[in-house]
N, CA, C and O atoms as a Tinker XYZ file with bonds, in Angstrom:
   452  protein
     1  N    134.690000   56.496000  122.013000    73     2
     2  CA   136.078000   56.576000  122.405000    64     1     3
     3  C    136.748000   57.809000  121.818000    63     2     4     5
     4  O    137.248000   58.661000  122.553000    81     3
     5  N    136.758000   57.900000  120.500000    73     3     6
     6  CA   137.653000   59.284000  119.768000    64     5     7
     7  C    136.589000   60.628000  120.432000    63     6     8     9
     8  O    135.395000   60.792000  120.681000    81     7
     9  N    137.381000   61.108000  120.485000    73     7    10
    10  CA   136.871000   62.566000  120.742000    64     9    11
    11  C    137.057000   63.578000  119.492000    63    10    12    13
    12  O    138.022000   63.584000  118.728000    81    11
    13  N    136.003000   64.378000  119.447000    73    11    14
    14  CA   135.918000   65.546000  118.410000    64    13    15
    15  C    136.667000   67.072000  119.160000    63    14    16    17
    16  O    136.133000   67.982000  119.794000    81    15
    17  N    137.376000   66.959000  118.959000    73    15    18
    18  CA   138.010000   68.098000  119.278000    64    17    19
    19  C    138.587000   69.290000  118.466000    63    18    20    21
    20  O    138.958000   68.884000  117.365000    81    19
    21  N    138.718000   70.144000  118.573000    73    19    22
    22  CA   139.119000   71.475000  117.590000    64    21    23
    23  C    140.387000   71.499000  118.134000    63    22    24    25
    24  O    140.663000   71.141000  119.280000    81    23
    25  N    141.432000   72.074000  117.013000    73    23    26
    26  CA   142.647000   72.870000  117.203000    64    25    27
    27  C    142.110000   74.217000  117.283000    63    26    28    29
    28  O    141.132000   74.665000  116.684000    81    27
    29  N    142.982000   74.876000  118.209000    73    27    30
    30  CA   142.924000   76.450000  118.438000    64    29    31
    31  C    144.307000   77.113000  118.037000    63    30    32    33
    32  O    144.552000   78.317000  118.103000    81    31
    33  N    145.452000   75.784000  117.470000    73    31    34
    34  CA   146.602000   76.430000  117.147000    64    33    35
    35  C    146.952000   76.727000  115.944000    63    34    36    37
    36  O    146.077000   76.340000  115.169000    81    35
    37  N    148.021000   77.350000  115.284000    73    35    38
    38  CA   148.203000   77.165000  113.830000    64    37    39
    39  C    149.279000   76.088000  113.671000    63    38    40    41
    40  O    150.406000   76.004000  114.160000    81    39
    41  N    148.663000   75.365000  112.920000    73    39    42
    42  CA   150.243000   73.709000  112.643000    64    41    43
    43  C    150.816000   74.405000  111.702000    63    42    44    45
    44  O    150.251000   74.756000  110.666000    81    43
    45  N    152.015000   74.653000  112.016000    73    43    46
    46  CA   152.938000   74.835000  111.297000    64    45    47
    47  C    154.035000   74.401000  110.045000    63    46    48    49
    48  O    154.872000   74.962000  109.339000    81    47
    49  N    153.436000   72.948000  110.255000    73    47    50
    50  CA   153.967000   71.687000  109.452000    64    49    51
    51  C    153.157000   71.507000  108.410000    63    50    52    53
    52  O    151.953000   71.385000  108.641000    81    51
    53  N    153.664000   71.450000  106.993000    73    51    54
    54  CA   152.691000   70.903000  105.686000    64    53    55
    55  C    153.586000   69.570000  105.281000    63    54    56    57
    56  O    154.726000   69.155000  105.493000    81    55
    57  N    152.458000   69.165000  104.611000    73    55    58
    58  CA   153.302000   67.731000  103.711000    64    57    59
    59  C    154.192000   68.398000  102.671000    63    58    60    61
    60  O    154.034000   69.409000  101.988000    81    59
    61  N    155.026000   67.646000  102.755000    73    59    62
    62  CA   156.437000   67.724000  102.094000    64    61    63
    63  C    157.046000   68.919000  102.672000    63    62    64    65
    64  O    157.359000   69.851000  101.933000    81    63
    65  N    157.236000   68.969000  103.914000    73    63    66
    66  CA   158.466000   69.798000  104.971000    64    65    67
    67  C    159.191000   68.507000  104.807000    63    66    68    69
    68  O    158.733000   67.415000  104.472000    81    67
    69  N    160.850000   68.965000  105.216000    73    67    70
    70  CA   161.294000   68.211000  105.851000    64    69    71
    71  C    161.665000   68.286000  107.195000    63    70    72    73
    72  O    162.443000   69.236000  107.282000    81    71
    73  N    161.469000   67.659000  108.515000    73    71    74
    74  CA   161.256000   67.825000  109.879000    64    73    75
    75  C    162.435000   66.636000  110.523000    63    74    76    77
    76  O    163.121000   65.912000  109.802000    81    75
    77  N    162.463000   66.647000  111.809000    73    75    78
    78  CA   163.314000   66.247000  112.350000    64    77    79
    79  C    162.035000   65.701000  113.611000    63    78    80    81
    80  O    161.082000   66.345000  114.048000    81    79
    81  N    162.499000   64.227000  113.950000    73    79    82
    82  CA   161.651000   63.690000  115.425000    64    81    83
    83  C    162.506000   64.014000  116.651000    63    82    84    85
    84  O    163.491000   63.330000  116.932000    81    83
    85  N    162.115000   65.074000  117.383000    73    83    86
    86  CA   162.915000   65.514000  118.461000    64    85    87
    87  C    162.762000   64.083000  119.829000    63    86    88    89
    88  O    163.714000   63.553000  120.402000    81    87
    89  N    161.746000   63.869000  119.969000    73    87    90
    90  CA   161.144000   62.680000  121.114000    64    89    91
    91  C    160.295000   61.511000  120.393000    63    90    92    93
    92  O    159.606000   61.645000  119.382000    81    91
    93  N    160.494000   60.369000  121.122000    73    91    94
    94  CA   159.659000   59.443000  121.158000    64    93    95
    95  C    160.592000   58.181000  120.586000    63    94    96    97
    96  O    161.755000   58.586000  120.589000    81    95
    97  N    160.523000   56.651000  120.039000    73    95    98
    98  CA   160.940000   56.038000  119.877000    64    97    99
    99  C    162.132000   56.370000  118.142000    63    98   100   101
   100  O    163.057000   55.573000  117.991000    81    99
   101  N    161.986000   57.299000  117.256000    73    99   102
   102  CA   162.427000   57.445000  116.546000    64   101   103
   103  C    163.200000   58.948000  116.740000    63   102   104   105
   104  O    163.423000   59.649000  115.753000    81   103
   105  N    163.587000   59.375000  118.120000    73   103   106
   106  CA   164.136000   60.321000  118.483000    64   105   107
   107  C    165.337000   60.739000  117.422000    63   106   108   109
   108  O    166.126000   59.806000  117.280000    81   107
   109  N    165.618000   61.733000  116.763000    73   107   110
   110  CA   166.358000   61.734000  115.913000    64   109   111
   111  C    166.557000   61.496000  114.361000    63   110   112   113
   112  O    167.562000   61.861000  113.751000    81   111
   113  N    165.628000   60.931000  113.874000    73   111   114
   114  CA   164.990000   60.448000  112.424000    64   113   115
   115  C    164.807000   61.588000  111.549000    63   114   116   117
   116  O    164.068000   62.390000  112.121000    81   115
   117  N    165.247000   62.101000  110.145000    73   115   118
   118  CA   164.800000   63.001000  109.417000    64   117   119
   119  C    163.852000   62.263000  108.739000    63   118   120   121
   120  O    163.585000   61.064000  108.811000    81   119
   121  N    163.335000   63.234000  108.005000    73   119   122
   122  CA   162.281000   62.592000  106.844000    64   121   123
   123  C    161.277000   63.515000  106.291000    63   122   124   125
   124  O    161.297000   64.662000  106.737000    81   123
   125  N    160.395000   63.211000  105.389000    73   123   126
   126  CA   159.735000   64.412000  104.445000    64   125   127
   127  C    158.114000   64.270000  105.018000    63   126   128   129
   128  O    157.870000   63.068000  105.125000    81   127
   129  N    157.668000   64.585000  105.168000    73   127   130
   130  CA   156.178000   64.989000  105.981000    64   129   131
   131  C    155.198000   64.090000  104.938000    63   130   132   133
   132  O    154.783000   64.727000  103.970000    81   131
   133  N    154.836000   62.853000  105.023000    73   131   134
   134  CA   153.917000   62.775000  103.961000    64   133   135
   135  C    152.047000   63.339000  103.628000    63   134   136   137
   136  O    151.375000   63.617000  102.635000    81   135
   137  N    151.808000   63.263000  105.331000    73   135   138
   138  CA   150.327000   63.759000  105.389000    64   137   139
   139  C    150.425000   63.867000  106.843000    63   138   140   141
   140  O    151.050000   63.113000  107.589000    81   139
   141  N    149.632000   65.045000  107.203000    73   139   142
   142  CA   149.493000   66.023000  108.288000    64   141   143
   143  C    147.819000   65.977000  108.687000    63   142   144   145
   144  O    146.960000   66.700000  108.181000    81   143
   145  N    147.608000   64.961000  109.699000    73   143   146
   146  CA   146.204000   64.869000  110.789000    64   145   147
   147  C    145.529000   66.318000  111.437000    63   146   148   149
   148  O    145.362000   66.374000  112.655000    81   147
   149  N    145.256000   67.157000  110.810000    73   147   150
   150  CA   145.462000   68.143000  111.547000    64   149   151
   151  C    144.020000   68.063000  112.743000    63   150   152   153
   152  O    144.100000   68.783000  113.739000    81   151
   153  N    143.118000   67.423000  112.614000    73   151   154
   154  CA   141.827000   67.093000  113.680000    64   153   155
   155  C    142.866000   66.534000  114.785000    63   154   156   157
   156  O    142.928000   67.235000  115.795000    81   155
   157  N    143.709000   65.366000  114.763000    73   155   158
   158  CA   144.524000   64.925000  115.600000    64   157   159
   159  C    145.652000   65.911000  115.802000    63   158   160   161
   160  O    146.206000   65.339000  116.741000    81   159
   161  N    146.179000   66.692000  115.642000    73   159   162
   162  CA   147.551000   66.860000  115.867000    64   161   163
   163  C    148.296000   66.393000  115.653000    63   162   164   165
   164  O    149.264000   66.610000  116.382000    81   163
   165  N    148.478000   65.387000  114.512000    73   163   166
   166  CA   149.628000   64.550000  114.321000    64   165   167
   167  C    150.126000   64.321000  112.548000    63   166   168   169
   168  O    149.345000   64.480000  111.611000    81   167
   169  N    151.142000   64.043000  112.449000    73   167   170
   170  CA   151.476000   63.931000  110.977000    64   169   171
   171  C    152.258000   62.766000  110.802000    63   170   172   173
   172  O    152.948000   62.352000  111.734000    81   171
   173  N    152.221000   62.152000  109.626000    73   171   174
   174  CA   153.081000   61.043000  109.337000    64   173   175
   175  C    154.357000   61.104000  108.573000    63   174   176   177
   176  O    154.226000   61.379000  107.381000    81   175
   177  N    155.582000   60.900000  109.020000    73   175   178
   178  CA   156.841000   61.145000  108.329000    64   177   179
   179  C    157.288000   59.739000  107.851000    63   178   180   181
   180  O    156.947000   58.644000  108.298000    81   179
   181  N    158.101000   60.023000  106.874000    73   179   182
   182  CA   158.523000   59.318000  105.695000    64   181   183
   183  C    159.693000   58.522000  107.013000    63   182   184   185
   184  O    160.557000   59.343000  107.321000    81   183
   185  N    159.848000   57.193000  107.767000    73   183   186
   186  CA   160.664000   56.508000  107.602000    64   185   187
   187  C    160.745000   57.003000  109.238000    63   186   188   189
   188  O    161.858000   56.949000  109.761000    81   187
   189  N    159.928000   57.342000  109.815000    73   187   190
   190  CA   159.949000   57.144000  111.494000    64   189   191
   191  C    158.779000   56.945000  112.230000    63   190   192   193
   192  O    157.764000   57.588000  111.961000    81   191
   193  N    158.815000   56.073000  113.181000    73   191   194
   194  CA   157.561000   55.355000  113.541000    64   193   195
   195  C    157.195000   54.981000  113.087000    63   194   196   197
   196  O    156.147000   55.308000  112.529000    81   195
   197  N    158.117000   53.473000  112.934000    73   195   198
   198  CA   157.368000   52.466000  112.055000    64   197   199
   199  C    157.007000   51.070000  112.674000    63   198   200   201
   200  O    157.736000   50.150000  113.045000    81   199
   201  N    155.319000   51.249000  112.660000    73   199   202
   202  CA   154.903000   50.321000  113.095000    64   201   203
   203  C    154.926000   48.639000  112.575000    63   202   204   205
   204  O    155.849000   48.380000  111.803000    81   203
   205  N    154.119000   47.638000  112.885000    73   203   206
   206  CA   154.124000   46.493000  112.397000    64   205   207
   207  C    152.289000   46.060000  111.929000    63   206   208   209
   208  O    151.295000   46.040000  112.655000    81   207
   209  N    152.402000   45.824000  110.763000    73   207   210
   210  CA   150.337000   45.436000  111.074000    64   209   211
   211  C    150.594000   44.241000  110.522000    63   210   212   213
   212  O    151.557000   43.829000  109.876000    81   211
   213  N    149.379000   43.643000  110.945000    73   211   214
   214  CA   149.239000   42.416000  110.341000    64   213   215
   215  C    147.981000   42.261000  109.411000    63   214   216   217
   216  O    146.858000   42.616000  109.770000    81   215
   217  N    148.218000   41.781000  108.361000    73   215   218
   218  CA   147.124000   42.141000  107.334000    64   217   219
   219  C    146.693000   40.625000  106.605000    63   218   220   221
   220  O    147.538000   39.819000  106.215000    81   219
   221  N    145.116000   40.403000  106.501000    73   219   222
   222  CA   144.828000   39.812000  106.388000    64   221   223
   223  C    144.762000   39.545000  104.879000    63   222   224   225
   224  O    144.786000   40.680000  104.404000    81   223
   225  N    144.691000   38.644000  103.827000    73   223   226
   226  CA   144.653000   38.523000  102.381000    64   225   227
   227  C    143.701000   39.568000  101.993000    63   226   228   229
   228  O    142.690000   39.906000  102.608000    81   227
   229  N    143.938000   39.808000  101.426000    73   227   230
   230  CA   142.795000   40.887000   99.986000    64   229   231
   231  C    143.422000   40.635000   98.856000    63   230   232   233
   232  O    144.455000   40.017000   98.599000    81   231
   233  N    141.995000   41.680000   97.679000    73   231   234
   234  CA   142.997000   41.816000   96.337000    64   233   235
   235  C    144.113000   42.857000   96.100000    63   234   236   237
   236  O    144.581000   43.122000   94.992000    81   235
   237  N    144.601000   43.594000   97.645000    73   235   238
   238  CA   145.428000   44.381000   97.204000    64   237   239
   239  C    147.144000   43.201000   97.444000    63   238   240   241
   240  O    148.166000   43.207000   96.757000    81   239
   241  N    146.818000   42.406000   98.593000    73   239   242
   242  CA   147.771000   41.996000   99.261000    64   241   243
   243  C    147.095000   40.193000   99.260000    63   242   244   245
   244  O    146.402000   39.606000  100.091000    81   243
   245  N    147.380000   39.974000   98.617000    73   243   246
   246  CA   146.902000   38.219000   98.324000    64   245   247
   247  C    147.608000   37.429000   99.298000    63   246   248   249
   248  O    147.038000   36.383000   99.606000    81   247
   249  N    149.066000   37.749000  100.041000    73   247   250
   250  CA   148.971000   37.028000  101.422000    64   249   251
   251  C    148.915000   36.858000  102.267000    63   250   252   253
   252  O    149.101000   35.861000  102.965000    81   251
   253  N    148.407000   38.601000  102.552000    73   251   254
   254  CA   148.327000   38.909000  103.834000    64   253   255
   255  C    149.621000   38.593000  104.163000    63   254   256   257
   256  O    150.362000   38.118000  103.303000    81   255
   257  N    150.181000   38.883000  105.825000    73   255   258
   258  CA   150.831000   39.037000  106.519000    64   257   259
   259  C    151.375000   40.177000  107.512000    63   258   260   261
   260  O    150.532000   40.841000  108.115000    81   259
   261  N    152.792000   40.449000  107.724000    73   259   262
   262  CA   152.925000   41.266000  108.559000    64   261   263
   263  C    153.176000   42.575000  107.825000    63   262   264   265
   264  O    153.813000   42.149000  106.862000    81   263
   265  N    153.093000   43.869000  107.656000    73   263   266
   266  CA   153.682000   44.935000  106.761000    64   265   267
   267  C    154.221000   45.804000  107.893000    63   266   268   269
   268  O    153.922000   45.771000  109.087000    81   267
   269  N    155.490000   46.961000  106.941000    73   267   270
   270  CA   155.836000   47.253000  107.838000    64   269   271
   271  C    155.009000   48.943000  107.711000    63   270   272   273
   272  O    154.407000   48.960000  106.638000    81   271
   273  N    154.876000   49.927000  108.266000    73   271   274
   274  CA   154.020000   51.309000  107.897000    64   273   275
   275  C    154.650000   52.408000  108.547000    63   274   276   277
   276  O    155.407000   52.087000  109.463000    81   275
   277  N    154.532000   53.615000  108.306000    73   275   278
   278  CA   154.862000   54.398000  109.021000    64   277   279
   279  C    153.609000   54.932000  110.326000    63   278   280   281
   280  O    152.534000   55.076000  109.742000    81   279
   281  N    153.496000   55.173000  111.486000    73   279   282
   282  CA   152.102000   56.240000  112.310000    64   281   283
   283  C    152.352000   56.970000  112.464000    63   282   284   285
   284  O    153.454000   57.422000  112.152000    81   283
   285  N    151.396000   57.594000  113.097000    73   283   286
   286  CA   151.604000   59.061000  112.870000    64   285   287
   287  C    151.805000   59.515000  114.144000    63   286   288   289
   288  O    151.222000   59.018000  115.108000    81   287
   289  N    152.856000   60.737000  114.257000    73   287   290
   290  CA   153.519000   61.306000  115.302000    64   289   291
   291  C    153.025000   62.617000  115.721000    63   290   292   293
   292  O    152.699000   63.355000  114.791000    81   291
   293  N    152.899000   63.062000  116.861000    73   291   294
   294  CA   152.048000   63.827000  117.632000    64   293   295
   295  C    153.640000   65.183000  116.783000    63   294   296   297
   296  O    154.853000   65.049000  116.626000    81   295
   297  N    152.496000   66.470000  116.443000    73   295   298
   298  CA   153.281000   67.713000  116.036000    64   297   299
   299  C    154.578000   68.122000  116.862000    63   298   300   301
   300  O    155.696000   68.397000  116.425000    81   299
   301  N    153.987000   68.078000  118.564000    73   299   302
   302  CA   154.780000   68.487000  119.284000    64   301   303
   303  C    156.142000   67.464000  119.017000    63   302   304   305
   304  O    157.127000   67.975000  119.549000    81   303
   305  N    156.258000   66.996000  118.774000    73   303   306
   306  CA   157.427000   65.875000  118.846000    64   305   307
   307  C    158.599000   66.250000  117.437000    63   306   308   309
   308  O    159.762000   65.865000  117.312000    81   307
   309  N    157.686000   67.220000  116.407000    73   307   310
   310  CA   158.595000   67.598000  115.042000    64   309   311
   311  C    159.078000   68.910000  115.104000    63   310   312   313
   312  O    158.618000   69.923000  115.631000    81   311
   313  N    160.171000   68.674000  114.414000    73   311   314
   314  CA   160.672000   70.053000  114.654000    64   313   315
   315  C    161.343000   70.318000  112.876000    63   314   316   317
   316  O    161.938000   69.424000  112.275000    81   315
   317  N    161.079000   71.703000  112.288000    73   315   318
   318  CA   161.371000   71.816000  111.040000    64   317   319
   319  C    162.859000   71.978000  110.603000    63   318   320   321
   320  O    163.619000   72.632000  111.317000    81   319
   321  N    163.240000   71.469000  109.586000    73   319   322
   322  CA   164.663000   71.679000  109.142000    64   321   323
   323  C    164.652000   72.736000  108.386000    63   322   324   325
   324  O    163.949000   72.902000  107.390000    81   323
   325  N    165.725000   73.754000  109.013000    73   323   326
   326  CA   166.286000   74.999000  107.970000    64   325   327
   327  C    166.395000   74.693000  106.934000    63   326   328   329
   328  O    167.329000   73.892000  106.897000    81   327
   329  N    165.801000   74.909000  105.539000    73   327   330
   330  CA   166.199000   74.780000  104.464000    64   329   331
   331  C    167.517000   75.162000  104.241000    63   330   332   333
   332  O    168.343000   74.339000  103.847000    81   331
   333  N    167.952000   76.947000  104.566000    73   331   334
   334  CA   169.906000   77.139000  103.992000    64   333   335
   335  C    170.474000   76.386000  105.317000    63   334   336   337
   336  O    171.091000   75.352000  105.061000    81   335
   337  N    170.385000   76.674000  106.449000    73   335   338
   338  CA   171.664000   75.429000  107.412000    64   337   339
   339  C    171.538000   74.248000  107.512000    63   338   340   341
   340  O    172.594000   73.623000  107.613000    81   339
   341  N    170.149000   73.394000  107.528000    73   339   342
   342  CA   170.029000   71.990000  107.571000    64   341   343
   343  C    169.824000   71.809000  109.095000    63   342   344   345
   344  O    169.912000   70.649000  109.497000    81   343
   345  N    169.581000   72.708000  109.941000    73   343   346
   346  CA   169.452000   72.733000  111.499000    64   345   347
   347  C    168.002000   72.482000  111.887000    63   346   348   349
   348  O    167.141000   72.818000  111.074000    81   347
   349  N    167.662000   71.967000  112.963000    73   347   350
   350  CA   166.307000   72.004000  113.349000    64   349   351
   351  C    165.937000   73.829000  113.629000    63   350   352   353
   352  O    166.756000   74.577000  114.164000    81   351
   353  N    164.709000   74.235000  113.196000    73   351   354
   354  CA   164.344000   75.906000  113.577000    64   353   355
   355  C    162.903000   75.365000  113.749000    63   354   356   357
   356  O    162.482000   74.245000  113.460000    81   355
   357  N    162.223000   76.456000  114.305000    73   355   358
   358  CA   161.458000   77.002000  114.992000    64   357   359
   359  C    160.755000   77.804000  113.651000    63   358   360   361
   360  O    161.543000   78.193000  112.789000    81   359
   361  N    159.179000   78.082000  113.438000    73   359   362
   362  CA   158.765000   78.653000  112.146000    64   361   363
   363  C    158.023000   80.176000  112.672000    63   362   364   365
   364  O    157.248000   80.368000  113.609000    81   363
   365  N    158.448000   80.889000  111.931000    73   363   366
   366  CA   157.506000   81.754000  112.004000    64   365   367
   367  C    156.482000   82.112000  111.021000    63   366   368   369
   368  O    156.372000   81.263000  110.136000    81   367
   369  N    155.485000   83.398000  110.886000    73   367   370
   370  CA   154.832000   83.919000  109.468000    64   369   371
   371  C    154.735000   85.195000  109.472000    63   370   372   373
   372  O    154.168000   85.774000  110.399000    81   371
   373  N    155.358000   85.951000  108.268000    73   371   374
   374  CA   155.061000   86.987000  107.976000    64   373   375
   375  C    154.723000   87.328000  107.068000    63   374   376   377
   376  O    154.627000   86.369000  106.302000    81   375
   377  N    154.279000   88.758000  106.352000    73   375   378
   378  CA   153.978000   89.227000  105.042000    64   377   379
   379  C    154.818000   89.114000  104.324000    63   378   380   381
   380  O    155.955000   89.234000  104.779000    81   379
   381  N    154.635000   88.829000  102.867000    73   379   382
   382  CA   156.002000   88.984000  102.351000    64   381   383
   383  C    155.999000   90.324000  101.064000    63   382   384   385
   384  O    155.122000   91.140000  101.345000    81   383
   385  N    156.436000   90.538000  100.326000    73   383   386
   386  CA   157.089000   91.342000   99.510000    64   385   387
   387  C    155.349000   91.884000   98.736000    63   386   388   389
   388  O    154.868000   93.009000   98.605000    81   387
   389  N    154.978000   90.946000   98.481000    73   387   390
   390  CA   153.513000   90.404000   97.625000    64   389   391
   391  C    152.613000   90.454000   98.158000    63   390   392   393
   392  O    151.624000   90.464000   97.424000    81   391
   393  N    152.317000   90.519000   99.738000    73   391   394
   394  CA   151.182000   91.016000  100.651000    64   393   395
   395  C    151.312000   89.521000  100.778000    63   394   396   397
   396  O    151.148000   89.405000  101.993000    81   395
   397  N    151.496000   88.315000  100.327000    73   395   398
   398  CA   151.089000   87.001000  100.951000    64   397   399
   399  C    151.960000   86.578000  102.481000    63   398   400   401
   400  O    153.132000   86.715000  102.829000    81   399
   401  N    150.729000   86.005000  103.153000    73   399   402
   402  CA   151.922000   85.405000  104.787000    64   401   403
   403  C    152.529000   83.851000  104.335000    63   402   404   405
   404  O    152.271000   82.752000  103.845000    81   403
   405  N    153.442000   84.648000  104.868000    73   403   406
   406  CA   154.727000   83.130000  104.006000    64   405   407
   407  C    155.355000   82.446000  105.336000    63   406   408   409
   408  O    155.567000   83.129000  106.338000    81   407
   409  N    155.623000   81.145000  105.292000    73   407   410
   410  CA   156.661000   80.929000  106.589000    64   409   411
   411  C    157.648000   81.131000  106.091000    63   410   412   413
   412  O    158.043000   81.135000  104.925000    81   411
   413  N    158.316000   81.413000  107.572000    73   411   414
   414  CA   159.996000   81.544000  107.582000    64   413   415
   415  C    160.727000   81.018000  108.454000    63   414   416   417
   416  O    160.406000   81.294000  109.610000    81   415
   417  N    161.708000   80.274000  108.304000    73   415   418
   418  CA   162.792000   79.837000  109.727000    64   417   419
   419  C    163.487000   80.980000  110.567000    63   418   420   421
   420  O    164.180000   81.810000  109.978000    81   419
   421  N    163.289000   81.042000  112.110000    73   419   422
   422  CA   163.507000   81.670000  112.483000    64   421   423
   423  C    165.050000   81.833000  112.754000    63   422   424   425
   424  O    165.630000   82.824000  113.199000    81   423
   425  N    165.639000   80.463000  112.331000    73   423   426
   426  CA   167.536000   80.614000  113.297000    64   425   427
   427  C    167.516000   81.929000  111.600000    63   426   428   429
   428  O    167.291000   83.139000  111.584000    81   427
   429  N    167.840000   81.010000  110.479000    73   427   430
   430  CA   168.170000   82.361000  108.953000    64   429   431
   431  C    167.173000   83.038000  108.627000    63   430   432   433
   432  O    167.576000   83.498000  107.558000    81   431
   433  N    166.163000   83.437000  108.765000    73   431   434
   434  CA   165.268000   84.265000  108.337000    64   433   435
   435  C    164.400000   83.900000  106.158000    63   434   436   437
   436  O    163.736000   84.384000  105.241000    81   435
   437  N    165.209000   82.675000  106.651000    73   435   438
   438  CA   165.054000   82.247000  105.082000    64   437   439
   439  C    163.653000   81.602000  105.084000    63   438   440   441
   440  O    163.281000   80.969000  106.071000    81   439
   441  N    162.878000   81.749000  104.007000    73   439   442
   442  CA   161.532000   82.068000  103.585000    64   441   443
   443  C    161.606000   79.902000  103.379000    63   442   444   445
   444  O    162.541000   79.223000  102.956000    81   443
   445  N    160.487000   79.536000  103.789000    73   443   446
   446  CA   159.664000   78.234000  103.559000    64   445   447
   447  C    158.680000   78.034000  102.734000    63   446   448   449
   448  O    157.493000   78.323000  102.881000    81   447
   449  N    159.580000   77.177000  101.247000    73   447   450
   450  CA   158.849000   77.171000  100.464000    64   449   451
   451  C    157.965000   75.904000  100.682000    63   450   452
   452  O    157.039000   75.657000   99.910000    81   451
C-alpha cells in the first residue's frame, strides 16, 4: 500500500517554525511545528488536526481508551509566520553575511532563525 517515493523539493518547514494551517479541517490554527515527515510531505503541528485514537491498555496507558493526538498535515496546507509582522510569508534562501544559506521571509526580508 505505502509507496516509496522521493521528494524533489526543498521543505521549507523545520520543527519549531511557527506556521499557520491555510486549508483543511483546522483552516486557520497557529502552532509550533513539532516534527516534519519529510518521506511524506507532511508535518505535525502543535494543536491542529486533532485526531481521536482509541488505545488499548498498556504499561504506558493502563486504561486504555480514547486519546486525543495531533496528525500530520500535508506541507502544502502550511504556511510560515513572519517572525517581525506575525503575517503568514512565503520563505526564501540566501547567503548570508558568513557564506551560510539562511532562510528568510519574503513579505520583511527578516532572516529565519
Amino acid at each position: 500500500m505505502a509507496q516509496n517515493k522521493k521528494t524533489t523539493h526543498k521543505i521549507k518547514i523545520k520543527s519549531g517554525d511557527l506556521v499557520k494551517v491555510i486549508a483543511g479541517n483546522s483552516k486557520g490554527v497557529q502552532g509550533r511545528v513539532l516534527q516534519v515527515l519529510t518521506d511524506a510531505d507532511r508535518a505535525i503541528v502543535e494543536g491542529a488536526n486533532i485526531i481521536k485514537k482509541h488505545t488499548k491498555p498498556s504499561a504506558a496507558n493502563p486504561n486504555g481508551g480514547i486519546i486525543e493526538k495531533e496528525a500530520a498535515i500535508h506541507i502544502s496546507n502550511l504556511v510560515l509566520i513572519d517572525p517581525k509582522t506575525g503575517e503568514p510569508t512565503r520563505v526564501g534562501r540566501r547567503v548570508n553575511a558568513e557564506g551560510k544559506i539562511v532562510r528568510y521571509a519574503k513579505k520583511s526580508g527578516e532572516e529565519i532563525k
